[in-house]
N, C-alpha and C positions, 0 to 999 in steps of 0.2 A: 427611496424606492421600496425598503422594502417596509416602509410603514402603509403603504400601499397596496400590499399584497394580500390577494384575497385568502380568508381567513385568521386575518391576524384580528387579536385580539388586545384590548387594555395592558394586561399586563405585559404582552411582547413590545409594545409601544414604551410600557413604563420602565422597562427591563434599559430600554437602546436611550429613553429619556436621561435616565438613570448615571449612564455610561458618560454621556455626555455634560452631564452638568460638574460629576467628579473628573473630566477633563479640561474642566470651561469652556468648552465651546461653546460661547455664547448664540454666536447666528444659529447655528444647529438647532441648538437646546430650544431656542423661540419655534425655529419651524416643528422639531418633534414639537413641542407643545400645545402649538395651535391644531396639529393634524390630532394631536390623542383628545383635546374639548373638544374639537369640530366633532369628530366620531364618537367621542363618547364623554358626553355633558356630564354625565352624574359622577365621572371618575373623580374619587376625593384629591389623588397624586396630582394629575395633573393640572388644577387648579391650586395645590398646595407648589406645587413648582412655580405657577407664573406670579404666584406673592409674594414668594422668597429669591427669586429671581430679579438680580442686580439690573438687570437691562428692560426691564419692565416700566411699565410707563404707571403715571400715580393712577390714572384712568384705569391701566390693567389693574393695575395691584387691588383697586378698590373694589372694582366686579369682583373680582378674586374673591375678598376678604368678604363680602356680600355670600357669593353663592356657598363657600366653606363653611357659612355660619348656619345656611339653608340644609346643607348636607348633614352638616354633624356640629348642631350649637351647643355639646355638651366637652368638646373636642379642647382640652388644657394645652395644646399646642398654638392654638391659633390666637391672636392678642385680640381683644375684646373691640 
């Protein structure tokens, strides 16, 4: 709900992302996820979440690893 709430921004989304993935909640972490791309495409975090995220599908992972490379192809994090 409250990634829903009017005025939130990227990083309030990455902040509760964030929380969630160092508790595994995996269902969570997918729905924060999809709500921080949905709202905000160009966010490097949250497509760096859905690549490194175990419960991703290889289809996710691949857009992922696709757009990260669009965002920041200079980025020594991401695997080539």
């Amino acid at each position: 709900a409250v990634a829903k709430t009017p005025g939130v921004t990227a990083f309030h989304i990455g902040l509760m992302l964030e929380s969630t993935v160092k508790a595994e909640q995996r269902d969570l972490t997918a729905k924060l996820n999809s709500e921080l791309i949905n709202k905000f495409p160009r966010d490097f975090f949250g497509w760096k979440v859905r690549y490194f995220n175990p419960a991703s599908t290889g289809k996710e992972k691949s857009e992922a690893l696709e757009v990260l490379h669009e965002l920041d192809p200079y980025n020594g994090e991401i695997p080539k």
